[in-house]
Structures are given as structure tokens and as C-alpha cells.
C-alpha positions, 0 to 999 in steps of 0.5 A: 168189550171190544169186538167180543160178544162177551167177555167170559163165559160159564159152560155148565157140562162141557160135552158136544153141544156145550165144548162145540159152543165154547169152541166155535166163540173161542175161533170167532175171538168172541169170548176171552175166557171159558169156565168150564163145570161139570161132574167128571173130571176126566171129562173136564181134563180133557177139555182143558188139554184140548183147549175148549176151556181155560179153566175148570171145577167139578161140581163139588169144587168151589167153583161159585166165585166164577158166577161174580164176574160171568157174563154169560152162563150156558146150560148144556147138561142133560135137561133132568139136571137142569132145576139143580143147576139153576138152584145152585147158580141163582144165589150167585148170578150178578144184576147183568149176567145173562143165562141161557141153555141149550136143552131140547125141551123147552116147557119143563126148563122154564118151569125150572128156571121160574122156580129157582131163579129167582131175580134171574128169571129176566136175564134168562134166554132158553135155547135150543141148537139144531144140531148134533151128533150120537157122540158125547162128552169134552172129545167130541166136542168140534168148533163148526158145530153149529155153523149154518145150523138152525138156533131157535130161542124160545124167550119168556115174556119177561125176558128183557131184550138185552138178554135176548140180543146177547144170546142170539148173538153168542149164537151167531158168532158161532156161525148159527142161524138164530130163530125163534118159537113158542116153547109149546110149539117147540116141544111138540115139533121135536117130540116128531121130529127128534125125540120119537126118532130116538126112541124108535131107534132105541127100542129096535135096538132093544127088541133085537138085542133082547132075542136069543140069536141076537148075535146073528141078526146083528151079524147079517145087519148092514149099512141099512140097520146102521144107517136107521139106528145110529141115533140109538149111540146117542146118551142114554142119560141125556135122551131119557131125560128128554123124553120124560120131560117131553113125554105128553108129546112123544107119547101123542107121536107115538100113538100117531106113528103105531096108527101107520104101522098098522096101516103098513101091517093090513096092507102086507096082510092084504096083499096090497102092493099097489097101496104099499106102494104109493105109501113108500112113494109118497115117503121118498117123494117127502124125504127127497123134498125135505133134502132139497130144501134143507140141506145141511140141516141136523137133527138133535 
């Protein structure tokens, strides 16, 4: 294999996350060949003319005799298509192929994987890329992506370390650095940290489109109303899919995040601008702190 990380990879759902990780091997010379699968083959089309893939199949081609000689397989489909794929891989994994993925829940695609992968279940490396952008599909796909990002893999305790070792250095090879935590942990931090987010800029986006002069709000709105909704332009698809599978969680931070709005709420009523103040100070003082110690970072 030489200096190669592996020599082919399947990516199942070449969109930002999945094109930006079969770029970012391609510009490392880690990877020989990239197989693309997908749903659309607009989508697909475009990254075969734009190089992220050497060959492609939509899902209802034959595409399973590429799984006999793969050495990696990448998940990267919205986390509600996950058990699916799993299912229709598993028969046609071989004994060293190595699977991973690239979802931001992790509980409820272990529990998929442990369903339907049968034999497979060992060579399974579950993932997650902290980065991203609102922008989807093959064309929003860049090869520095991931680099200096944050990778956290959350292995199985019957994940064999090969398997481990593979993934994480796939994921150096494309400029991450690669960490680890408990698939429990991991969903109750972005749960705060990612998926509320989303939600809350979905749901204002929502409520102001929703009203009778919405064209007015929007007309006045600026670089404030851009700047706290731009994740509300991210895949619908993709983030319903997160947030019901993580819902226990996002539903405990939003409870958590309604307590401070009604903090905020009985602040305004009372007139308390000293309080309101030292509220907001304390906010930018935190956000500033994260900045400095963190920069570069993304949220996905």
C-alpha cells in the first residue's frame, strides 16, 4: 500500500462532509481509488466532473461488487438513512474491510450498526468531523475541510484496534485532529452545542416567516438576523434526522435554554438593567474566552 492510508475507499453520500473527506485523501495521495454511492445522480455527476470520485452508482444501480475489494467504507448520509445502509452493505463487506461514518449522533447509529452488521460489527469505527458549513451536496464539497478540525471517534468496546487505527489515520491524512469520547457523552454535548443551535435557528426563521408581514421583518433584518440564522440554511433533511434521533437530549437543552429566556423575560419586566446587564457581560466574557482558546473551531 505504500504511503497510502488505504487503497479504496467506498463513500456512501457524497455531499460536504463525505466529497470533503474523499478530497482531502485524494490531495494527501492517501487514497488510489474513490467510489462514490448515493441517491441523485445529478448530485453524483457532479462529483465525478469535479474529481471527488473516480467512479459512481445510485443507489439502485449495481453497485455491491465495489464493497468485495474496499478497504474503507465511509458513511456520510443523513444519520435516519444509516440502519438502511448498514443493512444493504453488510452481506458484502470482506473479513478486513473497515467502516466508519461520519454522523452527529452517535447512540442511535451504534444501535444500527449492532443490528445489521452482523460479522462487521467489529471493523466498525463510528465518527464524527467537527466541521461544516450551511452548504450541501457534491459542489460544496472543498478539500481543507477538515484541516486542524476537531475528529472525535467514538469506538465500540469490541471494535478491534486495527480498525480504530485506520480510521483515525484516514482522518489525519486529511489534516484532523483526531480524539476520542463515549458515544453517551457525545450526544449530550452537541445536543448544546450543535443540534439546539440548529434548532433555535430554524424555529426563528420559522415563526417570523410565519407572520402576516413577514416581508417586512425580513426586508429591515441585517447583518445580526444573518449572522444568528445562518445555520437555519443548513439540510433540513439531515438536521431532522439529528435531532430526532437525539431528540431525549435536545429536548433536555431546550427546557434548559427556555429557563433562560424566562430569566431574561422577568429581568425585562422588572426593569432590571443592572442584572440584564451583568447577564450579557458574563455571555461575552464566556464567547470571547471560547474564541481565544479555540479558534478555528466549527460547529456541525
Amino acid at each position: 500500500m505504500g504511503d497510502r492510508a488505504v487503497r479504496k475507499v467506498v463513500v456512501i453520500g457524497v455531499g460536504l462532509i463525505g466529497g470533503s473527506f474523499a478530497l482531502a485523501l485524494k490531495r494527501a495521495g492517501a487514497v488510489e481509488t474513490v467510489v462514490g454511492l448515493g441517491r441523485g445522480r445529478a448530485n453524483l455527476d457532479a462529483a465525478l466532473k469535479l474529481g471527488i470520485v473516480d467512479r459512481a452508482y445510485t443507489l439502485d444501480e449495481s453497485w455491491r461488487e465495489e464493497l468485495t475489494d474496499t478497504d474503507l467504507v465511509m458513511l456520510a448520509t443523513p444519520v435516519g438513512q444509516m440502519p438502511a445502509m448498514f443493512a444493504a452493505i453488510a452481506p458484502h463487506l470482506r473479513t478486513a474491510t473497515v467502516v466508519t461514518d461520519a454522523g452527529s449522533t452517535k447512540q442511535d447509529v451504534i444501535a444500527a450498526a449492532r443490528e445489521h452488521l452482523g460479522p462487521g460489527l467489529p471493523r466498525f469505527v463510528p465518527g464524527h468531523p467537527i466541521a461544516g458549513t450551511e452548504h450541501s451536496g457534491a459542489a460544496a464539497a472543498f478539500e481543507s475541510l477538515f484541516r486542524d478540525k476537531n475528529v472525535l471517534l467514538t469506538p465500540l468496546q469490541e471494535t478491534l484496534p486495527s480498525a480504530i487505527e485506520r480510521v483515525a489515520d484516514c482522518w489525519t491524512r486529511c489534516g484532523a485532529r483526531v480524539g476520542r469520547l463515549a458515544p453517551e457523552r457525545h450526544d449530550a454535548l452537541f445536543a448544546a452545542v450543535s443540534h439546539l443551535p440548529h434548532a433555535l435557528a430554524f424555529a426563528l426563521v420559522s415563526e417570523l416567516a410565519g407572520r402576516p408581514d413577514a416581508d417586512e421583518y425580513f426586508r429591515y433584518a441585517a447583518s445580526g438576523f444573518r449572522d444568528f440564522t445562518r445555520l437555519a440554511s443548513s439540510d433540513p433533511e439531515m438536521w431532522r434526522d439529528i435531532c430526532l434521533a437525539n431528540r431525549e437530549a435536545v429536548r433536555r437543552e431546550l427546557a434548559a435554554y427556555r429557563t433562560e429566556l424566562e430569566r431574561i423575560d422577568r429581568l425585562l419586566a422588572n426593569g432590571d438593567g443592572e442584572a440584564l446587564s451583568a447577564l450579557f457581560a458574563a455571555a461575552r466574557q464566556a464567547r470571547r474566552a471560547w474564541l481565544a482558546a479555540h479558534r478555528g473551531s466549527e460547529d456541525a
